[in-house]
Each structure stands twice: as C-alpha cells, then as structure tokens.
N, C-alpha and C positions, 0 to 999 in steps of 0.2 A: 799262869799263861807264860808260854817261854815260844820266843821266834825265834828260827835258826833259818841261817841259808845253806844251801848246798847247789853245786853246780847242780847244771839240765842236766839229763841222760837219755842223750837222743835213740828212741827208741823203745826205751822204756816211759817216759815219759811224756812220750806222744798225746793217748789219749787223754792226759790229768790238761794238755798245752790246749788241745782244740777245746776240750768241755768251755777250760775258762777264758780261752778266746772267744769263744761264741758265744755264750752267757754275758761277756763282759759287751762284745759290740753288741747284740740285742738291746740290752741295756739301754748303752749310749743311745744307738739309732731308733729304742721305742718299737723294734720291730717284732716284736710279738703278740702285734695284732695284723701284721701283712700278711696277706694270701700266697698259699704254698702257688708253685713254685718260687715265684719273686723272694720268697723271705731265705728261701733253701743255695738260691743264686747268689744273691747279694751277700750273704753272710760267709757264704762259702771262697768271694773273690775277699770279702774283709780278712778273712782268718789266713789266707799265704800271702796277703801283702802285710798284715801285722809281722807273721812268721818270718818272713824272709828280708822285713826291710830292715831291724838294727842290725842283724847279719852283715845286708849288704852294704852297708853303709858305715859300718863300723866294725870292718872285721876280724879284728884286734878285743874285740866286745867280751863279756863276760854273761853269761848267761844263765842266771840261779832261780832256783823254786824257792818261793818262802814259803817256809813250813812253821804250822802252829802244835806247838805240843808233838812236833813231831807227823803232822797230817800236813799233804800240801794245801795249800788255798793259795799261793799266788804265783807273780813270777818278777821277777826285776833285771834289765838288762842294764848293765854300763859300760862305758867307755872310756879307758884314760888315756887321754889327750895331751899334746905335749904344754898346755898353757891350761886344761882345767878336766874335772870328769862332767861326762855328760851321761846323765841319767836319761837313756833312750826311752825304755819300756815299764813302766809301774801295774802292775794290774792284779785286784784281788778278786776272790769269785764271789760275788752278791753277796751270799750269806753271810760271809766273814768278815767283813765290812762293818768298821766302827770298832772291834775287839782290838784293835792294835797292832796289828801285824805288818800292814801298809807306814803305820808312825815307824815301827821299829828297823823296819827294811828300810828305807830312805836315812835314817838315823844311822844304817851301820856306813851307807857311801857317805854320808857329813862326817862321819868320825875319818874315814881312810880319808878323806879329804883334807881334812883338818893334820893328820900327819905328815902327809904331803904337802899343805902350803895353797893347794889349789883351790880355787872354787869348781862349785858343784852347778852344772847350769842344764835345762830343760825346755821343752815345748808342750804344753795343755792346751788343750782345745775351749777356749773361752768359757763355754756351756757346763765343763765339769765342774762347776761352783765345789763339790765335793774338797776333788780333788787341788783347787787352789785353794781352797781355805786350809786346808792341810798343809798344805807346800809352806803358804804365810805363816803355820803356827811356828814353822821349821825353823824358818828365818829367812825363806826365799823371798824376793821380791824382781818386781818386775821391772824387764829393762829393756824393752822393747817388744816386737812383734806383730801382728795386724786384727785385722778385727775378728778370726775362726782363731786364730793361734797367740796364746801368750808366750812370751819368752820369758823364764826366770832366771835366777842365777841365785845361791847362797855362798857368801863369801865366808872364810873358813875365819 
C-alpha cells in the first residue's frame, strides 16, 4: 500500500471532489435514509459550503487528493500560518477507510510541521469518535473548543 498526495486539479477533479463530498456528509449526517428531495437539498448546500469554505478562509490553503496506490480516495486541505499549520479538511471515501491512507496524509502535514518548528492544529466535530481517535493516535490532543466542535493541536 503506498499514499501519495498530489495537488487538486480543478476541473479535472471535480467529480472524484463531489462523489467524496457527498458520500462523506451522507455519512456524518446518517442521510441515507431522508426522502428525496430533502436528502438531494441539504447535501447539495453541505458539498459548496465544505467546497468553498478552506478556500475562503484560508486562501493561501493547499489543496491535495490522497491517493492509494496511486487511486484517489481522499482529500486533505492545509494551511501554513504564520505561528502553526492548520489542517482544514480531512476526508476519506467510506470504503477506504481503516487501510491507512487518512493515518498517512495527516502524518505527511506532522512531518512538514515538524521541519518547520510549528504545531499542527484542527477543528472535529465531537461525533467523529473515528476521526479523533485518529488524530489522539497521532499525538493531537485537545485544547479547547465547545461541545459540536473539538479543537486539537499536535505539537511538532
């Protein structure tokens, strides 16, 4: 098994962004068992505000597909900041999930980190037990935020 990243390529890469958009909020939001149209609505205002918001928020951002063996399955957005990187966006597509692809993407920002000096820091939506149990094997730990959103931080 070999993860490599490579920038987005807008355009190209369109429909590999919305499949695992929408597959990945479905997920979260349990929405595949809502009745069309609600499930085709809601999913569809989740996928351009996931899309558009490290953009607009960070748009200095980096924007790469993790690829397994060479096949995409994810995406990872980051941002380096003048005092740390901020890991915007993580997201694998169901199936791929557990094979290591997710470990290894967040491992290559702890290493650029680690060269750098800075810590690595994030927001998870409390419910993702997945996803923070991951983050803690990493060596993030938590340093605030409220009761929908964790804040992490991994210090290099």
């Amino acid at each position: 098994m070999t993860v490599t990243l490579r920038p987005e390529s807008p355009g190209a890469d369109d429909a590999f962004m919305r499949r695992l958009v929408l597959e990945t909020i479905a997920v979260e939001l349990g929405a595949n068992s809502w009745p069309e149209p609600l499930r085709t609505q809601i999913l569809d205002l989740q996928y351009h505000t996931r899309r558009q918001g490290p953009g607009a928020v960070f748009p200095e951002g980096q924007s790469r597909i993790i690829l397994l063996d060479g096949e995409p399955v994810g995406w990872l957005h980051t941002a380096t900041l003048e005092d740390k990187i901020w890991l915007a966006e993580v997201m694998v597509l169901p199936e791929f999930r557990g094979r290591g692809a997710g470990r290894a993407a967040v491992g290559e920002v702890l290493a650029d980190a680690a060269r750098t000096g800075k810590p690595v820091s994030l927001s998870v939506n409390t419910t993702n037990a997945g996803a923070i149990r991951l983050y803690e094997r990493l060596g993030f730990r938590r340093i605030g935020g409220t009761e929908v959103q964790h804040e992490m931080e991994a210090r290099p």
